[in-house]
py3Dmol code that shows the C-alpha trace and the ligand (Angstrom):
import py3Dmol

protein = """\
ATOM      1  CA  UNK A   1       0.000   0.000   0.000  1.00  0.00           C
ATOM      2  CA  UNK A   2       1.155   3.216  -0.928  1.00  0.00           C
ATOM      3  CA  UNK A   3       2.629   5.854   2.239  1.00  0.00           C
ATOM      4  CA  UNK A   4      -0.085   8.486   2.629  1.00  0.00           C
ATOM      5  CA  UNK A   5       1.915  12.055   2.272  1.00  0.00           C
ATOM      6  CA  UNK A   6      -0.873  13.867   4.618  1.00  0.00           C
ATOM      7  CA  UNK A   7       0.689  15.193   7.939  1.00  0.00           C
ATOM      8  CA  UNK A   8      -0.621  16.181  11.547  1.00  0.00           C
ATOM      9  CA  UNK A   9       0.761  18.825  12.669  1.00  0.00           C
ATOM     10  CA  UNK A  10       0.604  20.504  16.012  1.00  0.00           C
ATOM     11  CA  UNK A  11       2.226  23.685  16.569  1.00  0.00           C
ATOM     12  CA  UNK A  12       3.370  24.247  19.601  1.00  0.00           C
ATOM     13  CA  UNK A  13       4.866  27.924  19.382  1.00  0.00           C
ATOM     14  CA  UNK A  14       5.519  29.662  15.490  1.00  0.00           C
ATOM     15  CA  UNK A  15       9.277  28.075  15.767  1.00  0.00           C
ATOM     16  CA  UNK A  16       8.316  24.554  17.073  1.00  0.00           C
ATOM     17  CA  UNK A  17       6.000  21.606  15.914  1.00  0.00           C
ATOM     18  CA  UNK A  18       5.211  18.084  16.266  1.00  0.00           C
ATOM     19  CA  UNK A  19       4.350  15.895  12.826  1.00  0.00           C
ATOM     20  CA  UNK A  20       2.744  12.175  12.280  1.00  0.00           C
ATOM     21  CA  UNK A  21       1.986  10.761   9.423  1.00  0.00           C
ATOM     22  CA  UNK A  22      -1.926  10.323   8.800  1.00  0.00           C
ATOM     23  CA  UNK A  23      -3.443   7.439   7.329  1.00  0.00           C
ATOM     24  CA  UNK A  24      -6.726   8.791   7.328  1.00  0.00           C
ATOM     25  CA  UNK A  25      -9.654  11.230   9.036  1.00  0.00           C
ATOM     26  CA  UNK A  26     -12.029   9.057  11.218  1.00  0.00           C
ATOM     27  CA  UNK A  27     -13.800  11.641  12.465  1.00  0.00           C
ATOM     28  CA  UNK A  28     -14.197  15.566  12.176  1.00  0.00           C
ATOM     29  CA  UNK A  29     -16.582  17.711  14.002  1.00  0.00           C
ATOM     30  CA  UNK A  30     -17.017  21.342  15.345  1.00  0.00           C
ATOM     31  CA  UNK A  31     -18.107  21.156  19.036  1.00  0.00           C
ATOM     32  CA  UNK A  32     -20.220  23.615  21.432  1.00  0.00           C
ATOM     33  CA  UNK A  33     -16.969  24.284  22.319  1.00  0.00           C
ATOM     34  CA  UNK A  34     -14.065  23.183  20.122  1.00  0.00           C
ATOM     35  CA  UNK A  35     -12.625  21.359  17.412  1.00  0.00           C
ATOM     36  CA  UNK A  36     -12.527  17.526  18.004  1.00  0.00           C
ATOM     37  CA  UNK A  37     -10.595  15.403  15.271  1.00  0.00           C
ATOM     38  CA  UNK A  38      -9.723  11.970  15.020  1.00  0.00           C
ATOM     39  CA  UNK A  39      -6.847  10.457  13.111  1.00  0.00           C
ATOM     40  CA  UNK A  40      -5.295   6.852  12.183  1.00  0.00           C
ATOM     41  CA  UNK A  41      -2.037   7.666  12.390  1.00  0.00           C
ATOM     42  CA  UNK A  42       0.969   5.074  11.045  1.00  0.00           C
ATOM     43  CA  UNK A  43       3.050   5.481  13.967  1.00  0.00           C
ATOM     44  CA  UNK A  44       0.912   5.680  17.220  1.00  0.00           C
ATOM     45  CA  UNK A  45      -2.396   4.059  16.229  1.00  0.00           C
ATOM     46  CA  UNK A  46      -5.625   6.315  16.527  1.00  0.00           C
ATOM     47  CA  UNK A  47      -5.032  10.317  17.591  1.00  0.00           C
ATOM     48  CA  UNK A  48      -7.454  12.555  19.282  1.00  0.00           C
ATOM     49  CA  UNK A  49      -7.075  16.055  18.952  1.00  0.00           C
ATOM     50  CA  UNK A  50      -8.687  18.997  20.468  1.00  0.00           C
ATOM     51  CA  UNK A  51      -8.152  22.424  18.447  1.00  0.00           C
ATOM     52  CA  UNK A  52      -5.147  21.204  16.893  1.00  0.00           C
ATOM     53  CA  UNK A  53      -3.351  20.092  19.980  1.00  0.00           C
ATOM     54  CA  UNK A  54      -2.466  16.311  20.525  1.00  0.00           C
ATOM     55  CA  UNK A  55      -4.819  15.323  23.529  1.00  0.00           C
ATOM     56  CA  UNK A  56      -4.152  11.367  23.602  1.00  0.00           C
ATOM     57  CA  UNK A  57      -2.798   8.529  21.240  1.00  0.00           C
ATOM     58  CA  UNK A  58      -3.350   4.913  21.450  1.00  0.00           C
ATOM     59  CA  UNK A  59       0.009   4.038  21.950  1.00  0.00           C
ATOM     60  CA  UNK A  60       1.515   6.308  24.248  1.00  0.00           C
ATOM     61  CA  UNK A  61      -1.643   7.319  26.504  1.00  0.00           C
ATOM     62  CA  UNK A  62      -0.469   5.141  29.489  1.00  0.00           C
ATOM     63  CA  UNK A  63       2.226   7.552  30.523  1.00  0.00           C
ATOM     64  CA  UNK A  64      -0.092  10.406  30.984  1.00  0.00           C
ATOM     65  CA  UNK A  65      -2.987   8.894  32.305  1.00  0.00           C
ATOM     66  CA  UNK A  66      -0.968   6.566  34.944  1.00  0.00           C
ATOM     67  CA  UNK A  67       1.113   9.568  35.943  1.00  0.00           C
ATOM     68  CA  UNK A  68      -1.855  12.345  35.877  1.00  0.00           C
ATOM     69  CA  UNK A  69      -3.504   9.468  38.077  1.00  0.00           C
ATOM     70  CA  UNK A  70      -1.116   7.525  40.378  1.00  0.00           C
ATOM     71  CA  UNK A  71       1.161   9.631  41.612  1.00  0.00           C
ATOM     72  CA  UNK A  72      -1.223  11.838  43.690  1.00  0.00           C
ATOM     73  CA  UNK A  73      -3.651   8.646  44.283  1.00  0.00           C
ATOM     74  CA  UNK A  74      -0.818   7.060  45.748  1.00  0.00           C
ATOM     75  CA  UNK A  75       0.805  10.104  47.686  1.00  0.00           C
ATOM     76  CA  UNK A  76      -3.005   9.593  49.492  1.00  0.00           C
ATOM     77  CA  UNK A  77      -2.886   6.824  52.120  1.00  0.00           C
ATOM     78  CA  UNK A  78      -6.953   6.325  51.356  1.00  0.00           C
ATOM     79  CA  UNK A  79      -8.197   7.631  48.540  1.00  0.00           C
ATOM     80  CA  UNK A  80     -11.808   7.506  48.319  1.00  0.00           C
ATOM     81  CA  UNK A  81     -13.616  10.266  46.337  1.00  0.00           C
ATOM     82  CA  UNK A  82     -12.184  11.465  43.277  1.00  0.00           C
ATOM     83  CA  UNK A  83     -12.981  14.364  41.484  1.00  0.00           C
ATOM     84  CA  UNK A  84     -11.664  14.500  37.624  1.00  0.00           C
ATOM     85  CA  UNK A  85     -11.865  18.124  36.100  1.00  0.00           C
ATOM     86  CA  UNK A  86     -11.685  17.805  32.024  1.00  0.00           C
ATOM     87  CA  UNK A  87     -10.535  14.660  31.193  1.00  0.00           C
ATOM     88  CA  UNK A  88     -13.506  13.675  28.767  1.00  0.00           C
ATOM     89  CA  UNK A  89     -11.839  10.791  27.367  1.00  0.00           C
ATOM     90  CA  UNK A  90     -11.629   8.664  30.136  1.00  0.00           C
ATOM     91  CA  UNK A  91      -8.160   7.352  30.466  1.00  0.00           C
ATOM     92  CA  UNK A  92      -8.003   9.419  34.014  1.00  0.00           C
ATOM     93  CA  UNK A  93     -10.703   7.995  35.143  1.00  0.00           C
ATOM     94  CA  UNK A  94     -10.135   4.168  34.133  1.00  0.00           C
ATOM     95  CA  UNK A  95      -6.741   4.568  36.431  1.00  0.00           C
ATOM     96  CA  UNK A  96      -8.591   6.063  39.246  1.00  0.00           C
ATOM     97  CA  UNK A  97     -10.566   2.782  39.397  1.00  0.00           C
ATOM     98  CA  UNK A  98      -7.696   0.317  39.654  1.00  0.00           C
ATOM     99  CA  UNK A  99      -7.802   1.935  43.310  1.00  0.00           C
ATOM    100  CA  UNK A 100      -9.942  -0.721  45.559  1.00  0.00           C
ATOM    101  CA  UNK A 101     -10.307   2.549  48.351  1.00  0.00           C
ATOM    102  CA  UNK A 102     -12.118   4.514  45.672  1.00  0.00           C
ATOM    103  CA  UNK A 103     -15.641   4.339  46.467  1.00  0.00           C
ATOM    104  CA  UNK A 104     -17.241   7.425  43.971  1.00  0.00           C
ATOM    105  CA  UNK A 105     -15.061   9.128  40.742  1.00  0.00           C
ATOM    106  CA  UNK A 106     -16.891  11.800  39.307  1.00  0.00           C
ATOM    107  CA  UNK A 107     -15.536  13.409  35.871  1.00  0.00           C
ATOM    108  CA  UNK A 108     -16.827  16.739  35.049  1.00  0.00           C
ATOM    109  CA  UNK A 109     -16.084  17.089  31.547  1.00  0.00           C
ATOM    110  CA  UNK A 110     -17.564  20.326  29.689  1.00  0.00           C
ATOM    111  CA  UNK A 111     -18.270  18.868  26.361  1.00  0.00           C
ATOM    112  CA  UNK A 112     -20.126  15.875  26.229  1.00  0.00           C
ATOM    113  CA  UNK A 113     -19.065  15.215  22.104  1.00  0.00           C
ATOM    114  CA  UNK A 114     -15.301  14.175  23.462  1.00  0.00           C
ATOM    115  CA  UNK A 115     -16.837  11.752  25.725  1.00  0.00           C
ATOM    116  CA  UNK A 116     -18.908  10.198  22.807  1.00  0.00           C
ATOM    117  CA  UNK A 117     -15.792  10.190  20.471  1.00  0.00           C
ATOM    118  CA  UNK A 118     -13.513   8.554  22.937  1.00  0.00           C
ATOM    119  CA  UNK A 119     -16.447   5.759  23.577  1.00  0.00           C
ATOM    120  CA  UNK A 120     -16.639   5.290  20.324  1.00  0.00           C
ATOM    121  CA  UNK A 121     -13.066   5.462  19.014  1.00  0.00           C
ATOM    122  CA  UNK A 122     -10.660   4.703  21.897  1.00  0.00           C
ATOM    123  CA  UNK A 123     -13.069   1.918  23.762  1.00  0.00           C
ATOM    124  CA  UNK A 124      -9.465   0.586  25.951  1.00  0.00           C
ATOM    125  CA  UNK A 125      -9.487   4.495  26.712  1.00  0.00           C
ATOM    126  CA  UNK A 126     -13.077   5.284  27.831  1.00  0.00           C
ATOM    127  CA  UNK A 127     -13.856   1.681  29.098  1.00  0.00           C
ATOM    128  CA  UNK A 128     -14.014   3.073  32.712  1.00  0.00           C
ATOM    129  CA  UNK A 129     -16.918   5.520  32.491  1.00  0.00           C
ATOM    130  CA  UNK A 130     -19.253   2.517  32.790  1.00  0.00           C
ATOM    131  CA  UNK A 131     -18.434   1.868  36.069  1.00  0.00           C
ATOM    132  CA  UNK A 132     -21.072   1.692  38.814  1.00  0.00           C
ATOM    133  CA  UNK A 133     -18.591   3.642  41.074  1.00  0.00           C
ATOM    134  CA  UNK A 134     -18.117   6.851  38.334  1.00  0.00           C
ATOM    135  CA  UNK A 135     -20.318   9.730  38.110  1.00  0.00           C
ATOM    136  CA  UNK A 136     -20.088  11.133  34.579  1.00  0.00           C
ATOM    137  CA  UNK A 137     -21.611  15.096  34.636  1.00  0.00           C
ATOM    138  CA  UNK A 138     -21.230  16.732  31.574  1.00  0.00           C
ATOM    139  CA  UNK A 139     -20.957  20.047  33.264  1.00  0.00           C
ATOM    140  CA  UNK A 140     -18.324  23.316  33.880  1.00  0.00           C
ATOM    141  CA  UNK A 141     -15.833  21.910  36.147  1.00  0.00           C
ATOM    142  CA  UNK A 142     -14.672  25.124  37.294  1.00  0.00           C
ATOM    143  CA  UNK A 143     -18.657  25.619  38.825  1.00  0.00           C
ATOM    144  CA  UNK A 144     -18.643  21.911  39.631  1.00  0.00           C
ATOM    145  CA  UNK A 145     -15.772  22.430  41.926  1.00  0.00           C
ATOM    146  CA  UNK A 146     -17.282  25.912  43.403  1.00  0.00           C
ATOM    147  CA  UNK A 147     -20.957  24.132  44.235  1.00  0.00           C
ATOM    148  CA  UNK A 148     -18.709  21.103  45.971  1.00  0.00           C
ATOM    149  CA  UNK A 149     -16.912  22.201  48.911  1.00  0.00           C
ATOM    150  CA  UNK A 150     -14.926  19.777  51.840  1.00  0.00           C
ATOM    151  CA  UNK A 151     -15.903  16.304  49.393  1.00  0.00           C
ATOM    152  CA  UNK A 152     -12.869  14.876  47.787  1.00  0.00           C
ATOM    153  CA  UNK A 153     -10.154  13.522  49.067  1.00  0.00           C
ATOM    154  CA  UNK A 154      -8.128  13.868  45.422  1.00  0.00           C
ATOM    155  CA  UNK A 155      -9.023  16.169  42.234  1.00  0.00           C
ATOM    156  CA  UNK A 156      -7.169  15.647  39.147  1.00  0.00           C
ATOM    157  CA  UNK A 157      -7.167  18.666  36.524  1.00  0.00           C
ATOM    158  CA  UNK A 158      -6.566  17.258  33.107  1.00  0.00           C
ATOM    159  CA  UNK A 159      -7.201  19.684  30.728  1.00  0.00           C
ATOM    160  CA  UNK A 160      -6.241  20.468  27.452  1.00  0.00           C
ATOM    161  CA  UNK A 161      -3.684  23.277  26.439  1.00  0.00           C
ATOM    162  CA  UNK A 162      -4.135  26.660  28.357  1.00  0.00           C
ATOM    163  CA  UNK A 163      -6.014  28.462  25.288  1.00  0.00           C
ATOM    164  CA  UNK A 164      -9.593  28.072  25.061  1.00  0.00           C
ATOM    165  CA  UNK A 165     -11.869  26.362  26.993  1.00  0.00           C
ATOM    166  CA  UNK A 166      -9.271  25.822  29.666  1.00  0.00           C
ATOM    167  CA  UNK A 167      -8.110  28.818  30.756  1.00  0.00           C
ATOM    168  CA  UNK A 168      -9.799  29.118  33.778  1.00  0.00           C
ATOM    169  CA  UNK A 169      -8.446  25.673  34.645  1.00  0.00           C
ATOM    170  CA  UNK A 170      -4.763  27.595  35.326  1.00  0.00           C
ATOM    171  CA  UNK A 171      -6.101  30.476  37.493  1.00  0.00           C
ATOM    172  CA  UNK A 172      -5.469  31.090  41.009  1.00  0.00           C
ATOM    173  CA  UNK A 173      -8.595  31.486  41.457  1.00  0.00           C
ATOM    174  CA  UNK A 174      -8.987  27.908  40.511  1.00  0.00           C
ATOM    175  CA  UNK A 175      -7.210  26.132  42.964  1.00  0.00           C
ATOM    176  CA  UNK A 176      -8.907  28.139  45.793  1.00  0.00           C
ATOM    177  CA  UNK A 177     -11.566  26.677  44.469  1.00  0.00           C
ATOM    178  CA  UNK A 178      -9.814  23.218  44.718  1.00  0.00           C
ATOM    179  CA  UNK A 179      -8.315  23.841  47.905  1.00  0.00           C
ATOM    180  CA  UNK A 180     -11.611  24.493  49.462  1.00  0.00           C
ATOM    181  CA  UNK A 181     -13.506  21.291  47.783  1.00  0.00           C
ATOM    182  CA  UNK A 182     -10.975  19.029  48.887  1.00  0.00           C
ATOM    183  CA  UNK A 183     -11.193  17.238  52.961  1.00  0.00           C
ATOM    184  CA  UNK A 184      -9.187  18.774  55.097  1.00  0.00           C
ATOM    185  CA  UNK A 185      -5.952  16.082  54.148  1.00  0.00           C
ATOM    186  CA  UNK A 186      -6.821  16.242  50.670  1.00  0.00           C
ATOM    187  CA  UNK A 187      -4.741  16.830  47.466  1.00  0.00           C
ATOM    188  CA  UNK A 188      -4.637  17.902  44.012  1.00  0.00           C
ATOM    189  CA  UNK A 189      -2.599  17.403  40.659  1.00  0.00           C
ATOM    190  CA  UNK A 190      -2.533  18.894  37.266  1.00  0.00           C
ATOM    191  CA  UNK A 191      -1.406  18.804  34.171  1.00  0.00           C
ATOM    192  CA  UNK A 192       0.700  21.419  33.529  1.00  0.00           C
ATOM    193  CA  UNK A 193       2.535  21.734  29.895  1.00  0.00           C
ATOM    194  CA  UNK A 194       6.365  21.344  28.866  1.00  0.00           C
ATOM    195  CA  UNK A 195       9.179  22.759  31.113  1.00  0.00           C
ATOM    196  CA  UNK A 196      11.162  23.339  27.493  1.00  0.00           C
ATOM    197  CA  UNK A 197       8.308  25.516  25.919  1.00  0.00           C
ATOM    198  CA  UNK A 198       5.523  26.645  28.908  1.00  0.00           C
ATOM    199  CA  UNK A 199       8.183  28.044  31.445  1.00  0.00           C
ATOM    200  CA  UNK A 200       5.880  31.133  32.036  1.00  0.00           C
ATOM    201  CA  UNK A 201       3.244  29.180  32.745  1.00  0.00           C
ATOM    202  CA  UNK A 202       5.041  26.419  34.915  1.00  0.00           C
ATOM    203  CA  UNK A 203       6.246  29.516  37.277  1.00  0.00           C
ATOM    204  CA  UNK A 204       3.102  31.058  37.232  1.00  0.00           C
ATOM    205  CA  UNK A 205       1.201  27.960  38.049  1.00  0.00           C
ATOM    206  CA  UNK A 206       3.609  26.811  40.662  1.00  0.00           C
ATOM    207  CA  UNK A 207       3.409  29.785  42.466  1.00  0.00           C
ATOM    208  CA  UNK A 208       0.182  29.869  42.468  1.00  0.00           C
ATOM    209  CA  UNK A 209      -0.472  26.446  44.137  1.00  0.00           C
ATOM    210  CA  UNK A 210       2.349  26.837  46.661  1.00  0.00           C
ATOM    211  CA  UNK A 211       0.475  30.135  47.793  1.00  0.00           C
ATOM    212  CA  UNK A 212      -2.929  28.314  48.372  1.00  0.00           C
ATOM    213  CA  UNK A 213      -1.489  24.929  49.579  1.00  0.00           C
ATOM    214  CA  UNK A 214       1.440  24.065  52.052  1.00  0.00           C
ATOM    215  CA  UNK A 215       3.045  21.509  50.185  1.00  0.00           C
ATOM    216  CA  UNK A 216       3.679  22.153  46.249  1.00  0.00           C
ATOM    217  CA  UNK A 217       5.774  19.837  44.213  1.00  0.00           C
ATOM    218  CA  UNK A 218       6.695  19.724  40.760  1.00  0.00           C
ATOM    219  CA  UNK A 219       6.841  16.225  38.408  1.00  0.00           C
ATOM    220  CA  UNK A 220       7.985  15.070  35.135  1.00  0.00           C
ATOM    221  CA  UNK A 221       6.923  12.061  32.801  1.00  0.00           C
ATOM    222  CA  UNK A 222       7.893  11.367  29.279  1.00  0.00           C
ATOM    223  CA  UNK A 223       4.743  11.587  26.961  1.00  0.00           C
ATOM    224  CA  UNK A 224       6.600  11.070  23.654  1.00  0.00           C
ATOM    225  CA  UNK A 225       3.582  12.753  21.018  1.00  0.00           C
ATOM    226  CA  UNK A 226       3.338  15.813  23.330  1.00  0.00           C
ATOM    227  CA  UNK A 227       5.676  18.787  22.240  1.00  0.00           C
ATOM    228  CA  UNK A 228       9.362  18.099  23.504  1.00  0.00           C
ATOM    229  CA  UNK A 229       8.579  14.865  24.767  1.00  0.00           C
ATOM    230  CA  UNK A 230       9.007  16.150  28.904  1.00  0.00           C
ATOM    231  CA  UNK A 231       5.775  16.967  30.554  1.00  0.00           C
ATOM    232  CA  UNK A 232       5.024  17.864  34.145  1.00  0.00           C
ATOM    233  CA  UNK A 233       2.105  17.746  36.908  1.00  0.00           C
ATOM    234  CA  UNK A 234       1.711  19.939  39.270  1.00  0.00           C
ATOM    235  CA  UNK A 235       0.656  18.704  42.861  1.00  0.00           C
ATOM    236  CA  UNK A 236      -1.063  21.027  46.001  1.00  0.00           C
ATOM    237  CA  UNK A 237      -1.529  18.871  49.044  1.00  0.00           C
ATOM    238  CA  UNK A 238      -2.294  20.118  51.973  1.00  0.00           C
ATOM    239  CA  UNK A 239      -0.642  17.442  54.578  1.00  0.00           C
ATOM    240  CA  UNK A 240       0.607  14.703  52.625  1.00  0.00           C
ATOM    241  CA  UNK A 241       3.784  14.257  50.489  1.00  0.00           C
ATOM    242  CA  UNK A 242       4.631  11.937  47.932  1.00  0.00           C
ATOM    243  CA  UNK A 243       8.039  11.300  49.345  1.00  0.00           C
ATOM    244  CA  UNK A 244       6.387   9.466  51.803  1.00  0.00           C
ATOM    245  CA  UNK A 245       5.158   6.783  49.607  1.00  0.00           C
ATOM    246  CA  UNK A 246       6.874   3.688  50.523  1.00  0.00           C
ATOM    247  CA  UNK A 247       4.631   0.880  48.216  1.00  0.00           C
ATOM    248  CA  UNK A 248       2.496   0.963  45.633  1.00  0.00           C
ATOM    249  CA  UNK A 249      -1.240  -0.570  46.002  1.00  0.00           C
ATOM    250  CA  UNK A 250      -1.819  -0.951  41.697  1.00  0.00           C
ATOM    251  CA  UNK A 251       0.332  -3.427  40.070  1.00  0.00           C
ATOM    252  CA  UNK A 252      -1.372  -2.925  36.463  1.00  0.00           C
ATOM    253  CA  UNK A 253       0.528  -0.494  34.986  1.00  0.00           C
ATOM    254  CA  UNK A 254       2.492  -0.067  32.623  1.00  0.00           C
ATOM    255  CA  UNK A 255       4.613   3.121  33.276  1.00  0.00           C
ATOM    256  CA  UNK A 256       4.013   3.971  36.837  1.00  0.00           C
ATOM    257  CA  UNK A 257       6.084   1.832  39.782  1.00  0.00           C
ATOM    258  CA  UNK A 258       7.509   2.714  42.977  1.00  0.00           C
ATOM    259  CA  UNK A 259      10.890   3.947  41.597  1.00  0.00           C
ATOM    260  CA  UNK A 260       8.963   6.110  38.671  1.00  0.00           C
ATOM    261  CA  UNK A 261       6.877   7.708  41.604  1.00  0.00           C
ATOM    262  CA  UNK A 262       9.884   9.167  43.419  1.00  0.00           C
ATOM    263  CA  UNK A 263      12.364   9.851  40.552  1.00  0.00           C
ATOM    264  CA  UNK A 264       9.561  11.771  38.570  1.00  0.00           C
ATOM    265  CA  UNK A 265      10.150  14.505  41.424  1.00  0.00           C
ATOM    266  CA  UNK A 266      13.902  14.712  40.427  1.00  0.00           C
ATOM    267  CA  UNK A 267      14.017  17.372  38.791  1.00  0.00           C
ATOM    268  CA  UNK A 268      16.844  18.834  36.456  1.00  0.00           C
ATOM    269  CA  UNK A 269      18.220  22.043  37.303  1.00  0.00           C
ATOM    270  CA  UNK A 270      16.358  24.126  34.750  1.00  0.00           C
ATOM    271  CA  UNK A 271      13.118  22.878  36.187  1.00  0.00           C
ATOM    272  CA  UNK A 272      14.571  23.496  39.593  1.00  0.00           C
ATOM    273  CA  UNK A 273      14.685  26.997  39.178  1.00  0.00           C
ATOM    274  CA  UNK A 274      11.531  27.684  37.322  1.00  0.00           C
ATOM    275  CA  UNK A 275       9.771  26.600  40.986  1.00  0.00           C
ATOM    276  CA  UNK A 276      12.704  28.088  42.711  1.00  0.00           C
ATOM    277  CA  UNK A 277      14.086  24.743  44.491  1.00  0.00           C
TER     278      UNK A 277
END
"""
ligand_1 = """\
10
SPD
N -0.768 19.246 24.765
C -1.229 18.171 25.569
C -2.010 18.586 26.737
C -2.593 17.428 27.439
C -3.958 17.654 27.792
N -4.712 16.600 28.340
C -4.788 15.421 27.572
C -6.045 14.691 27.785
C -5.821 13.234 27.870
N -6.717 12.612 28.752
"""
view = py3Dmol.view(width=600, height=400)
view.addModel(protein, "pdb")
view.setStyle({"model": 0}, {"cartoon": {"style": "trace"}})
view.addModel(ligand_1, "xyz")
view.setStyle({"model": 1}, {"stick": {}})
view.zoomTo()
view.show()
């Protein structure tokens, strides 16, 4: 069969961009809210995108979900009500469930099309919103967190890039809002962009959480199809700390493990300095 010559392309900043070859357009639409696209691509299986950004691909999805998920479900000695802000396609959400403590995860996803899409075209992604224990709202989860107050013990932001729809998802503002619907031991973690290209926004955000919570920490992972390959999480807790994790309770993973929990908070010098460590 003859190479297709068509081309994703994401671009990060007007010097830098990320390219896979497509083998074809599943699916196209124009949401409430944005532009949701689906590719086959040759080297990393089915692509969602979300206004041009690179939101999840078949092949590489573990590493964000299982590090968006397990390193602040873990850093939790009993983890039992989850809140997931964004996160419509469900790979958050099917790691929350591997935890046996979690007794209700609710996702508050804004648009209710990248639910459907993901159900329909990244099943192994989506498979745990059918769970009796999740609660799927398709709602604002900035207001969802603001009508919620002293309820979970973890929330988990996992939004898309900080344009759009998402804005208010990086706003101080935001995690008071957090801070104040999580118990009184609870904790929080975000995605928050590459330290190579979002270094603005890493130091913005950082500060930010480490002036509403006591403990802030920053984390890497390596999500190859996501610009410059590092990408980091942002954790507020407000009693316990990850370096206190001493044994994993999920053994089905595929990324995450003890020694990955602790050395993703090694951080290299640049990154030290952007959250002034
Ligand atoms: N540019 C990538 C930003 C990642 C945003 N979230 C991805 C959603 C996957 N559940």
């Amino acid at each position: 069969m003859a190479q297709s010559n068509l081309w994703f392309t994401e671009l990060q900043n007007e010097n830098l961009s990320i390219g896979l070859r497509i083998e074809k357009t599943i699916h196209s639409e124009r949401t409430e809210f944005q532009q949701l696209d689906v590719y086959q691509t040759a080297q990393y299986g089915k692509l969602l995108v979300l206004d041009g950004c690179v939101m999840t691909t078949d092949r590489d999805e573990f590493v964000y979900h299982e590090m968006l998920a397990h390193v602040p479900l873990h850093t939790h000695p009993n983890p039992k009500r989850v809140l997931v802000v964004g996160g419509g396609d469900g790979g958050i959400i099917r790691e929350v469930i591997k935890h046996p403590s979690v007794e209700r995860a609710v996702l508050a996803e804004i648009d209710g099309r990248v639910i459907e899409a993901s159900k329909t075209y990244f099943p192994q992604i989506a498979a745990g919103l059918s769970d009796p224990r999740v609660d799927v709202q398709v709602v604002d989860g900035i207001r969802y967190v603001e009508e919620h107050p002293g309820e979970f013990d973890v929330i988990l932001i996992d939004s898309t890039d900080p344009v759009g729809p998402a804005v208010g998802l990086f706003s101080k503002s935001f995690y008071e809002s957090v801070f104040a619907a999580l118990k009184p031991d609870g904790l929080m973690a975000a995605q928050t962009e590459s330290p190579f290209v979002n270094q603005e926004l890493i130091r913005r955000v950082y500060g930010d959480v480490a002036r509403t919570f006591p403990i802030a920490k920053l984390y890497l992972a390596f999500v190859p199809t996501y610009p410059t390959g590092m990408w980091s999480f942002t954790m507020g807790s407000k009693t316990h700390r990850p370096e206190d994790v001493k044994a994993v309770r999920v053994e089905d993973t595929k990324y995450y493990n003890l020694g990955i929990h602790h050395a993703a908070f090694a951080l290299p010098n640049f990154a030290k300095e952007l959250v002034g460590e």
